[in-house]
N, C-alpha and C positions, 0 to 999 in steps of 0.2 A: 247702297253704293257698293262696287266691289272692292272685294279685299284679294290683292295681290297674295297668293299662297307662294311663290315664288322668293319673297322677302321677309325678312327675319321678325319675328313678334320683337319689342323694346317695353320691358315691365315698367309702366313709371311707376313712380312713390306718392301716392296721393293721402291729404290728410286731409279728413273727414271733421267739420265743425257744425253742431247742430246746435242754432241761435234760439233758445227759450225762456220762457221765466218759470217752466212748469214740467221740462221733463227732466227724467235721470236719465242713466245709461239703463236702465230696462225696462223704460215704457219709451224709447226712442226708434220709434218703428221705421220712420224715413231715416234716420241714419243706417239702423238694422237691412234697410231694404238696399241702399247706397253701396255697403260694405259688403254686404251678399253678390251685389254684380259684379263689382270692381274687382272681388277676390276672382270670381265665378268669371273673369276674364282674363286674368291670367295677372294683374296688377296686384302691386301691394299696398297692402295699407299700412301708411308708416307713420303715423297717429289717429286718435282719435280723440275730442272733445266736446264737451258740453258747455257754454257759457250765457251767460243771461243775457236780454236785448238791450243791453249797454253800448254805447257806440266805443268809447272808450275799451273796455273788457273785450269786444269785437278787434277792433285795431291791435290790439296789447297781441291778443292771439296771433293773428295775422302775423306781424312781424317777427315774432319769432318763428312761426314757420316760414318765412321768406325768407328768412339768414338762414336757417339748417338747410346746411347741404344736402341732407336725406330726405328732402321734401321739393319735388317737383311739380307739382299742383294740389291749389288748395279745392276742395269744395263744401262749400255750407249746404246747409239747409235751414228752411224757415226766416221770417226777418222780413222779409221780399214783399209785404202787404203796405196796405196803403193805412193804417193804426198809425199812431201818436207812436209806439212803440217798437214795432217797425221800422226797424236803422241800419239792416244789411247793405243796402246798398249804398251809404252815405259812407259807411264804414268801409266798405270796399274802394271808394272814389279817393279816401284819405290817404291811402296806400299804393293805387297801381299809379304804373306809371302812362299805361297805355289803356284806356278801355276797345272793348271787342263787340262794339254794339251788337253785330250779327247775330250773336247768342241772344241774347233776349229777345229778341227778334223772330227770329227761327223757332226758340221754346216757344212764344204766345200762339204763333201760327199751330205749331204741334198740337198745344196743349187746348187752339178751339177747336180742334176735331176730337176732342174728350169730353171738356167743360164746357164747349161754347162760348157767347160772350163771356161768360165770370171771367177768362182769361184776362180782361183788361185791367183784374184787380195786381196781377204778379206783375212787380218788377224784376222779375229773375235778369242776370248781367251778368258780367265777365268782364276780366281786361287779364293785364301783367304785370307784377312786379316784379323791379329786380331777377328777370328771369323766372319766376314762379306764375304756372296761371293760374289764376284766380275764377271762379267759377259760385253763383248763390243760386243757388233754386229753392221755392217754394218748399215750405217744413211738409206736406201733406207725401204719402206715401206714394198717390197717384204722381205728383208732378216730380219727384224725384225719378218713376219710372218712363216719363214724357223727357225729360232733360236725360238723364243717362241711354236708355233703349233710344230713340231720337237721334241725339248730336253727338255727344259724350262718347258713347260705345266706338262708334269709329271712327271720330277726330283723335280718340286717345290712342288707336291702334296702328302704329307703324307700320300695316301693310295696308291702310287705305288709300285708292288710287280716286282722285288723282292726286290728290295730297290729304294732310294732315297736320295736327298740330305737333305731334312727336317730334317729326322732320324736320322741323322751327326750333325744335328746345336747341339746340347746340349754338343757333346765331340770334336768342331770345338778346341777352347784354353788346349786342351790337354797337359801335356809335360809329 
């Protein structure tokens, strides 16, 4: 899609949550891969975590980056399966206020020109809270590269025509 070079880049502040029972911060290769585009796009990264596949622990996180002011999208990785353990996206339901079906959507379609059918196993999804969007994709390093290079890259960039999500952050607490 084009990107307007005419209009101004807008850095958002994206925090980075990677849902596991089994990594740390240096065997976190989809997060590693996440933080590499988002920096590598001119975005900042204004946290980052690691938490277990607790729905609770999932939520706990979430809301406090939906009240900090220096976090304007969240996105997970991992969680997004269809396991007993597997609770990103219920975790996510508990919090927005708004779901963005479109996204999961859009990723399954991407991600069958990758994986093929597997794709029916990812719940990957999105909504809003409180003005913060909220964004899970699949923990594998491929489908963080299918969700980021994909949707991500230029919904998050303020000069994609013919819109974007950036454009929205300012009338997100609308009522």
């Amino acid at each position: 899609m084009p990107i307007d070079e005419g209009r101004t880049f807008k850095p958002v502040r994206i925090a980075v949550l990677t849902i596991s029972d089994t990594r740390d911060l240096a065997e976190d290769r989809s997060g590693d891969t996440l933080v590499a585009r988002l920096e590598g796009a001119g975005h900042v990264l204004a946290q980052r975590a690691i938490v277990r596949d607790e729905i609770d622990l999932i939520v706990a996180r979430l809301h406090g980056w939906i009240d900090d002011p220096q976090v304007d999208c969240v996105i997970t990785t991992g969680g997004t399966g269809v396991t007993g353990r597997d609770v990103t996206p219920e975790a996510l339901a508990r919090v927005w206020d708004k779901e963005i079906p479109g996204f999961g959507e859009l990723f399954r379609w991407l991600s069958f020109q990758t994986i093929g059918t597997s794709t029916i196993q990812s719940r990957a999804c999105a909504g809003v809270a409180r003005g913060t969007y909220l964004f899970a994709l699949p923990g594998s390093t491929g489908a963080v590269k299918d969700g980021w290079d994909g949707i991500l890259a230029s919904q998050l960039d303020s000069r994609h025509r013919p819109c974007n999500f950036v454009e929205l952050m300012p009338r997100l607490m609308e009522r």
